[in-house]
MARDRENVO-407377 format. One line per field, with one value per residue: y, x, z of N, C-alpha, C, CB in turn; chain. Coordinates in nm, 2 decimals, always signed. Last residue first. Glycine has a CB too. Layout:
N
nv	[Y;...] .
nu	[X;...] .
nw	[Z;...] .
cav	[Y;...] .
cau	[X;...] .
caw	[Z;...] .
cv	[Y;...] .
cu	[X;...] .
cw	[Z;...] .
cbv	[Y;...] .
cbu	[X;...] .
cbw	[Z;...] .
c	[A;...] .
***
This chain:
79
nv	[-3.20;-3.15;-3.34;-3.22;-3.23;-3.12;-2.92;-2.84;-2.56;-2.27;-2.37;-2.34;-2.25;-2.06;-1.97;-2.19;-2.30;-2.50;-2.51;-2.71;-2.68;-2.81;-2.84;-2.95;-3.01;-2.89;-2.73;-2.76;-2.56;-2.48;-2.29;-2.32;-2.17;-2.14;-2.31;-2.37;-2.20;-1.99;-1.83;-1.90;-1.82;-1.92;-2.07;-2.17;-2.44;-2.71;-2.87;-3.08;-2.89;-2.79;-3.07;-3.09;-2.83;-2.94;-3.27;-3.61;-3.92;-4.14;-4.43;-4.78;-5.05;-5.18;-5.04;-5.22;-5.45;-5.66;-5.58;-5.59;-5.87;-5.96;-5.90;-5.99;-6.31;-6.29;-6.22;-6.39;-6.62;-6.61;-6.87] .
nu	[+10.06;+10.40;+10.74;+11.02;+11.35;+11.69;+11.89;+12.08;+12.29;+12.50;+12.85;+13.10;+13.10;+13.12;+12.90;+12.67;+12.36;+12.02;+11.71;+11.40;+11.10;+10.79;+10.70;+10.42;+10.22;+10.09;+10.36;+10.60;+10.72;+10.86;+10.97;+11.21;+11.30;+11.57;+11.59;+11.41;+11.24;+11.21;+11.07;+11.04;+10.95;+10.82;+10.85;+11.04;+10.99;+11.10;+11.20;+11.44;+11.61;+11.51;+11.48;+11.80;+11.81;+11.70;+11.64;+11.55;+11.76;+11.75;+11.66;+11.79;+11.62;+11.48;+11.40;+11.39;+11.19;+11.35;+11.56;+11.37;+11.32;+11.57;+11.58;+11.31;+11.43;+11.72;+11.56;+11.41;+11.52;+11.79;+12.00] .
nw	[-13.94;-14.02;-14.04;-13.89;-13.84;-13.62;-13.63;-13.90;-13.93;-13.99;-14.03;-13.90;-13.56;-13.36;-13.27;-13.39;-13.43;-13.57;-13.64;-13.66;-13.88;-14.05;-14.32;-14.53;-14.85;-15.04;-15.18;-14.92;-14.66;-14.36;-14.10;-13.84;-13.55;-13.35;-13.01;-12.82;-12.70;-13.06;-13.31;-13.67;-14.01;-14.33;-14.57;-14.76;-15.02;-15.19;-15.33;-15.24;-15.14;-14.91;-14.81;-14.78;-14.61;-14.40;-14.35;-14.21;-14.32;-14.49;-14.32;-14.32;-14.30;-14.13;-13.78;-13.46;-13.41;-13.41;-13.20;-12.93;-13.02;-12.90;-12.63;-12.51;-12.57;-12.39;-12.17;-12.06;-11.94;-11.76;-11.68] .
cav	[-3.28;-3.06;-3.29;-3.26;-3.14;-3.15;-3.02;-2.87;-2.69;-2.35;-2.32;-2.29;-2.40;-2.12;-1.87;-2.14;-2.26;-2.42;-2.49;-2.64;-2.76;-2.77;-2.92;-2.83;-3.08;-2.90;-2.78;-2.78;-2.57;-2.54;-2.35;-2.29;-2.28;-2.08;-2.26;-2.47;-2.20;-2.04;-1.84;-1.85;-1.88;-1.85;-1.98;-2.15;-2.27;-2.66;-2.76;-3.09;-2.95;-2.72;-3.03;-3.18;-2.85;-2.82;-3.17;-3.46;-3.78;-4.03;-4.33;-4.68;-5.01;-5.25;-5.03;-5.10;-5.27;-5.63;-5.58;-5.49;-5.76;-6.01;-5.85;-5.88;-6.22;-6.32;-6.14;-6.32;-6.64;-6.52;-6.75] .
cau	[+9.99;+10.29;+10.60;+10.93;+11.22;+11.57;+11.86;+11.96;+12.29;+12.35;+12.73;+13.11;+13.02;+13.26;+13.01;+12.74;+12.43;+12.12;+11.84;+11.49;+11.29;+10.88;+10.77;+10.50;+10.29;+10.00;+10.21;+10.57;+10.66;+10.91;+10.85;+11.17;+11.25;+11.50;+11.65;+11.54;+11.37;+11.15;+11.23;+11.03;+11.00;+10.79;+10.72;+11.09;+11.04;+11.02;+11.13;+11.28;+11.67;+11.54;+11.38;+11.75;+11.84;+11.63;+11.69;+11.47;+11.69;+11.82;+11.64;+11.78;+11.68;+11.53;+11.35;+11.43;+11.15;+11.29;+11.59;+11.48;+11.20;+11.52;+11.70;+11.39;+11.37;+11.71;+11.66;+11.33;+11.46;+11.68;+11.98] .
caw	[-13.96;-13.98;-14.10;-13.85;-13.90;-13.70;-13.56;-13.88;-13.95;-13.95;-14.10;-14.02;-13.64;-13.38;-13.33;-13.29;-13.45;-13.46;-13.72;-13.60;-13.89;-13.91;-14.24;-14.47;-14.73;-14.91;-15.23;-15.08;-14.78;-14.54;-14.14;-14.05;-13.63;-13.47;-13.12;-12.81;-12.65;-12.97;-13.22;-13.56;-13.94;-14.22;-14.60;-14.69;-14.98;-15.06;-15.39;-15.30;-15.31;-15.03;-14.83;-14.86;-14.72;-14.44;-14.34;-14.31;-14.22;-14.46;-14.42;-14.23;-14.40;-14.17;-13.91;-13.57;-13.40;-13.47;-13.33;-12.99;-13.00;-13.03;-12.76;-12.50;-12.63;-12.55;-12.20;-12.11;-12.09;-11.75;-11.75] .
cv	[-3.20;-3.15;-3.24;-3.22;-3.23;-3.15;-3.13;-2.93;-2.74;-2.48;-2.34;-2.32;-2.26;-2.25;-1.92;-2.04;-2.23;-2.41;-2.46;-2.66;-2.64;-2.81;-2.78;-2.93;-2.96;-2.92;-2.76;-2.79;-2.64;-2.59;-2.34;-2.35;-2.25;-2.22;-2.15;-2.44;-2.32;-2.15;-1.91;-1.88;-1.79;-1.88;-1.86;-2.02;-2.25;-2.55;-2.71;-3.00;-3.04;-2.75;-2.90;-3.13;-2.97;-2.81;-3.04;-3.35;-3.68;-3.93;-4.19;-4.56;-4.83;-5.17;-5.14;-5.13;-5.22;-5.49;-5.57;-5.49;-5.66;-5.95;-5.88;-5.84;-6.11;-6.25;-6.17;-6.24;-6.55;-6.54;-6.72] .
cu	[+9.88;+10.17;+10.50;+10.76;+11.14;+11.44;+11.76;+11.94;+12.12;+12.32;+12.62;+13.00;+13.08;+13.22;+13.11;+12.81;+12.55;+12.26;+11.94;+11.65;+11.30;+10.99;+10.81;+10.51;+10.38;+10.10;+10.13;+10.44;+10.65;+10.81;+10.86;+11.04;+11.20;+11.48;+11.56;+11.61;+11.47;+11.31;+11.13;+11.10;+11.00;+10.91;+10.71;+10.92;+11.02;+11.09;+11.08;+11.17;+11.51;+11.55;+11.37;+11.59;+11.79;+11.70;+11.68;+11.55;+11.70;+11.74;+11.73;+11.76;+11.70;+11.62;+11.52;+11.41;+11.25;+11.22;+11.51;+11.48;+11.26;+11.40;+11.61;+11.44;+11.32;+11.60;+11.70;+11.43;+11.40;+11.61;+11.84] .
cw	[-13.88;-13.98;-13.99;-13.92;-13.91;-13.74;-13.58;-13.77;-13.87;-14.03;-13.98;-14.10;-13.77;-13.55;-13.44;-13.35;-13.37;-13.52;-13.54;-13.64;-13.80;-13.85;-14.13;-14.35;-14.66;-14.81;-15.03;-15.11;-14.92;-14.57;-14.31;-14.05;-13.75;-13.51;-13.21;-12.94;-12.69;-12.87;-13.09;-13.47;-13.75;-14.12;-14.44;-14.64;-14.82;-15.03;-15.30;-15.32;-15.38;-15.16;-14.92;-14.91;-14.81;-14.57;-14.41;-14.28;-14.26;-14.35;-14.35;-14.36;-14.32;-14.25;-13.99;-13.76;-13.45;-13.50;-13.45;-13.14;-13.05;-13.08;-12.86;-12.67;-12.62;-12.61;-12.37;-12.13;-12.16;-11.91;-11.77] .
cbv	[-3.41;-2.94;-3.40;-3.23;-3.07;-3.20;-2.98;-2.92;-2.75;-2.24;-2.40;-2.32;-2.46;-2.23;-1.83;-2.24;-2.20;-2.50;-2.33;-2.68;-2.78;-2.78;-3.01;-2.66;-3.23;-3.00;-3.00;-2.90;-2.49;-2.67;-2.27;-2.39;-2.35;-1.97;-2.37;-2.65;-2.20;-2.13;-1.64;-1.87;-1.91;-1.89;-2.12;-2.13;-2.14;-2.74;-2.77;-3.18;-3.11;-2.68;-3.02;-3.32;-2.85;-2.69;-3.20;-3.40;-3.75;-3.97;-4.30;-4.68;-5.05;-5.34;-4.81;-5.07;-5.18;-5.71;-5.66;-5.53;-5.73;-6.14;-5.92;-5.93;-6.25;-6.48;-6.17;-6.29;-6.74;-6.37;-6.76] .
cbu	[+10.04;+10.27;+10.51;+10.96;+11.22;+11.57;+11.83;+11.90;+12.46;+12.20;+12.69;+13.21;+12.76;+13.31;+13.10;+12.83;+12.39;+12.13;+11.83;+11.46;+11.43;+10.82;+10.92;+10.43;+10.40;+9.89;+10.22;+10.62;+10.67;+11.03;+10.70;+11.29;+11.15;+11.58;+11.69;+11.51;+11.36;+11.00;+11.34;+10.94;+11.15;+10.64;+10.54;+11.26;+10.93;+11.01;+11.04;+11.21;+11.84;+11.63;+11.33;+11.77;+11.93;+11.64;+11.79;+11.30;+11.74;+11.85;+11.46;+11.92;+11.58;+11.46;+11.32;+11.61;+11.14;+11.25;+11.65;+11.61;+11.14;+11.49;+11.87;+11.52;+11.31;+11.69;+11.78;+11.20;+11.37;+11.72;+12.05] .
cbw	[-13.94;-14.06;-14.19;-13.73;-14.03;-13.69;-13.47;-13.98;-13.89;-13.99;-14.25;-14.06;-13.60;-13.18;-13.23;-13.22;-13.50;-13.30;-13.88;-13.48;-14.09;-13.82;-14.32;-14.44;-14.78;-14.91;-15.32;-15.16;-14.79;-14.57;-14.06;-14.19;-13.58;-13.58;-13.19;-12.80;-12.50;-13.05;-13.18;-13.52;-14.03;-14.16;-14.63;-14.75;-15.08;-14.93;-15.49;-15.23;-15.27;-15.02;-14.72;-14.79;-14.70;-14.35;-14.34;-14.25;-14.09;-14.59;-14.44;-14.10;-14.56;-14.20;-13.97;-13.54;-13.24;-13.46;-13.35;-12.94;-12.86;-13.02;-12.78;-12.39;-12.64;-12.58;-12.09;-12.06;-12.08;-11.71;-11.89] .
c	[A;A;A;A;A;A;A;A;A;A;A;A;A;A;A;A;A;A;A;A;A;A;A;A;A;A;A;A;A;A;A;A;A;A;A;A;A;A;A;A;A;A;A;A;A;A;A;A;A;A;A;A;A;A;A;A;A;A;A;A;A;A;A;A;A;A;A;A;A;A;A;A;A;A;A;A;A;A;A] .
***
């Protein structure tokens, strides 16, 4: 057996995070006071530019006919 396949996997596991976080969504960044200061179209959807104080996030939303809301692909602090 190939000795470098155990540790491999064992590298693997240590790189993922230990405790997994919710992921940034335009709503949860609603419910933390962040307004909603711009937004734009670009080809992989509409993007929100979200606001608190100094910090601002860039969130792509998509949608369908058929989806019963805009829902968040995801967002991404501005740095």
């Amino acid at each position: 057996m190939n000795a470098a396949v155990p540790i491999t996997a064992a590298l693997a596991v240590l790189a993922t995070p230990a405790v997994a976080t919710e992921s940034v969504t335009v709503e949860n960044l609603l419910a933390q006071d962040y307004v909603v200061v711009g937004a734009i179209t670009s080809p992989i959807g509409p993007g929100l530019l979200l606001q608190e104080k100094q910090k601002l996030y860039l969130c792509f939303v998509s949608e369908t006919p058929q989806s019963a809301a805009v829902t968040t692909r995801y967002c991404k602090p501005v740095k």
